[in-house]
N, C-alpha and C positions, 0 to 999 in steps of 0.2 A: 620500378623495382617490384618485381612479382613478391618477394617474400615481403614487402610490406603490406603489398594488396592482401595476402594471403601470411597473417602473422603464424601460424602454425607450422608456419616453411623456416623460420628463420633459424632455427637449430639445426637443419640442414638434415632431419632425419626424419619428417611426418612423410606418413604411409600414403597420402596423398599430392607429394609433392609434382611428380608427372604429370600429372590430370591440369595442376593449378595451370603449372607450368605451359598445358596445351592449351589451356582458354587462350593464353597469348598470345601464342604460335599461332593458334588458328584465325587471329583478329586482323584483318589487312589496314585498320588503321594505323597498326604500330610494325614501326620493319627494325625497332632494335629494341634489347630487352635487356635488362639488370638481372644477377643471377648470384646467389651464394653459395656457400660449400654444400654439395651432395657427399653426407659422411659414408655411404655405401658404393662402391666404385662400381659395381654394375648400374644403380641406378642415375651416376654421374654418366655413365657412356650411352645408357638410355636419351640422358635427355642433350645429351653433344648430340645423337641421330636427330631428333626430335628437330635443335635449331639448326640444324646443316638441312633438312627436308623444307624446312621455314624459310630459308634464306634470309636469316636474319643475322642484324648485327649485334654483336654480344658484348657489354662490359661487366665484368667479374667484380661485386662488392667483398671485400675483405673487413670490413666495419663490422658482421654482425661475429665473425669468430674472433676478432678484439675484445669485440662488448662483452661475449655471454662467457668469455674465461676469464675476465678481468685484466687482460694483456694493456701491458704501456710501453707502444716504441720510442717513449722518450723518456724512460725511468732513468733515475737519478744511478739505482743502483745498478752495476755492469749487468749481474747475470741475469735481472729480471727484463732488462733490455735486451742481450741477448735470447732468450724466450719468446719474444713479444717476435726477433725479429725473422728467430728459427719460425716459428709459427705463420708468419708472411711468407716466407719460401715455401712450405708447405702449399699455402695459398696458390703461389704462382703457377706449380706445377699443376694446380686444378684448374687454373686461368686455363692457364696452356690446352689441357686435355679436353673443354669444353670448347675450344676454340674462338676464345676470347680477343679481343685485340688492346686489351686494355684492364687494367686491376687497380680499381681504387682501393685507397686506406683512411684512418682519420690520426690525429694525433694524439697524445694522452694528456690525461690530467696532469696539471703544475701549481708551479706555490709563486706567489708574487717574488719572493727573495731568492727563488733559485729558477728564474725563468730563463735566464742567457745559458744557466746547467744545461738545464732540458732542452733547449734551442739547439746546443753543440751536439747533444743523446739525440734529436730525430735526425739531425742532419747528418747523422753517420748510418744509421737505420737508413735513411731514404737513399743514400749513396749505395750504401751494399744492396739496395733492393733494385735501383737503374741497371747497377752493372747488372745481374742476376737476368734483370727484364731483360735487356739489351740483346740478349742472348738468346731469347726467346723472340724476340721479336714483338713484344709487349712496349704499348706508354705503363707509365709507373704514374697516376693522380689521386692529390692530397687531397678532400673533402675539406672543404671550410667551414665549422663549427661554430657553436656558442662558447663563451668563454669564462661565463659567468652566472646560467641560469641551469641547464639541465647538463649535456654533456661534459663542461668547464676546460673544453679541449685548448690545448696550448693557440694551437692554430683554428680558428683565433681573428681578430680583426682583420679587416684590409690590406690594413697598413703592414703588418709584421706576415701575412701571409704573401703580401708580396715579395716582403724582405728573404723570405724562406726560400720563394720559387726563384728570383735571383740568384741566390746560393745555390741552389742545385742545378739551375740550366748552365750555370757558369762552368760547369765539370759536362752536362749528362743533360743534351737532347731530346729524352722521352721520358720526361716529367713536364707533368702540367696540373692546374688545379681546377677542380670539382666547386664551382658557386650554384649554390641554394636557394632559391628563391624563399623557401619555408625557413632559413637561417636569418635573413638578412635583418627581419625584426629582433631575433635574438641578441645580433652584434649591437645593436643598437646604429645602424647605419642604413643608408637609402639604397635600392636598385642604382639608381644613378654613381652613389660615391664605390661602390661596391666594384661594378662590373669597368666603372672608367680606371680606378686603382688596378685593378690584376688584369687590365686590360690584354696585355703578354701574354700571359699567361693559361687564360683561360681554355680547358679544351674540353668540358662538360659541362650541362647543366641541370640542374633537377630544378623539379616545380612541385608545389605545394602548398598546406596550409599548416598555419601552429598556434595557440594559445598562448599569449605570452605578455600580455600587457598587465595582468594580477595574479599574482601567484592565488587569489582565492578564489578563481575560475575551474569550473571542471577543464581536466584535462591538460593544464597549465605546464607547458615544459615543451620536450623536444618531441613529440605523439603523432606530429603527420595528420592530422584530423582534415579531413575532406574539406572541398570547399563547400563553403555557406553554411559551418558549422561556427555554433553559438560561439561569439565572442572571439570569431576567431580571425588575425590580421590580415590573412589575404583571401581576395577572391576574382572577380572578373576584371575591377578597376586595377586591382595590384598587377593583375596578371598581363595589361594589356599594355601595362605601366612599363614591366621587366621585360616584354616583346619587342615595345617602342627603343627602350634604350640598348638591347642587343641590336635592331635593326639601325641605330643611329650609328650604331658599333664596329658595324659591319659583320657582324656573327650571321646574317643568312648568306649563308653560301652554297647554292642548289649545283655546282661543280662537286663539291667535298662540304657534307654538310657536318653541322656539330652534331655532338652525341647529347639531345633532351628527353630528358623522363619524368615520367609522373613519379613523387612519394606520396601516395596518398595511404592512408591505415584507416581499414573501416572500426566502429568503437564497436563493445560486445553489442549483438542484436543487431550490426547491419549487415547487409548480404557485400562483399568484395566485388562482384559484378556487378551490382546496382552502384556500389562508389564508384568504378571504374568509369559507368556509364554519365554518372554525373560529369566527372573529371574531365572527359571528352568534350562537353557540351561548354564546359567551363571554357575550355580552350577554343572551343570553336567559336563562341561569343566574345571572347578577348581578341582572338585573330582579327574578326572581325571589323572591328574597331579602331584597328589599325591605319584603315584608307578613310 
């Protein structure tokens, strides 16, 4: 996800956003790249030229224009759900125009005693966004989240995120869900219980690191902190840990591969290409490990 790499991107309006965007393009060890709103549509068809010259593969995050407006496409109330899910259409049409093949989202905040409310609220949001995709020729995938610690997203454990992607492949084909390696400590569950639950399901991956075993830890929430940062749950053991069981999984597939990404967020005073460069080395030490 470049606008993690690079957090002055995620508003989707820093004067810098091209440039970040070409470190990646230019980098042959990555052939697909995460991408958020470009709010000026020349520089959105700037950077469509940019990964079509790259030949790269693109998925569209819709997460950071949820987060930075306060949108919930599972609010309780109609019209602020409808908002949440005008605002994703919006989305898609940028998915589209950067030539994306794929537009993730995440869920919204919930209350324990109105969770099956909110349950019925995404699964109408996620229905009108399939057909919508459908159209375009877009998958439509849901980000699996914390439920209880930083995000407090509905979706949400294993278990009940399975229950969701059920529901909506039962209608609609091009949905699938987004597992997190940097989440799975937050659910409170393992690589293993994680990736063999949404087994179905699964058509991305993200990799990372996160803070979260004492809220009195710097950095303590959902922040993407690099690996081999203080205190934080995963690194090369975790990492080689979440390779082994998508390889048991069957998830390498060098015919049609999956879509895997770094989240890494460098903290103020580190340089985005020196975490990059770590994150690489991470991965190449974990791969490694494997045989």
């Amino acid at each position: 996800m470049y606008f993690v790499a690079w957090p002055q991107c995620v508003g989707g309006a820093a004067p810098d956003m091209l440039e970040c965007l070409r470190t990646i393009a230019c980098d042959a060890y990555f052939d697909a790249v995460e991408l958020n709103w470009f709010q000026d549509t020349a520089v959105l068809e700037q950077a469509a030229q940019i990964l079509l010259s790259a030949h790269m593969d693109i998925s569209y995050c819709a997460q950071p224009c949820l987060l930075t407006q306060g949108l919930n496409p599972n609010a309780l109330e109609e019209d602020m759900r409808l908002k949440a899910e005008a605002a994703l259409m919006v989305e898609l049409e940028r998915a589209g125009r950067l030539g994306a093949k794929r537009m993730a989202f995440l869920s919204g905040k919930w209350e324990k005693e109105t969770r099956e409310e909110s349950y019925a609220q995404l699964l109408k949001t996620t229905r009108n966004l399939c057909r919508a995709a459908a159209e375009k020729g877009l998958m439509v995938e849901l980000e699996v989240f914390d439920y209880d610690i930083s995000k407090k997203s509905l979706i949400g454990p294993a278990p009940l995120a399975a229950r969701f992607a059920s529901d909506i492949r039962s209608r609609h084909n091009n949905f699938g869900l987004m597992v997190d390696l940097s989440h799975i400590p937050m659910t409170h569950e393992t690589s293993e219980f994680v990736v063999r639950t949404l087994r179905p399901y699964i058509t991305h991956f993200h990799i990372g690191n996160t803070v979260c075993s004492d809220p009195a830890q710097i950095g303590y929430g959902d922040e993407h902190q690099r690996f081999g940062f203080p205190g934080g749950s995963n690194d090369v053991p975790q990492l080689a840990n979440f390779l082994r069981v998508l390889r048991q999984e069957g998830f390498f597939d060098k015919d049609a591969p999956y879509f895997l990404s770094f989240e890494v967020k460098p903290v103020p005073g580190e340089d985005p290409k020196v975490v990059l460069a770590g994150s690489k080395r991470t991965l190449n030490r974990a791969w490694s490990l494997l045989d």
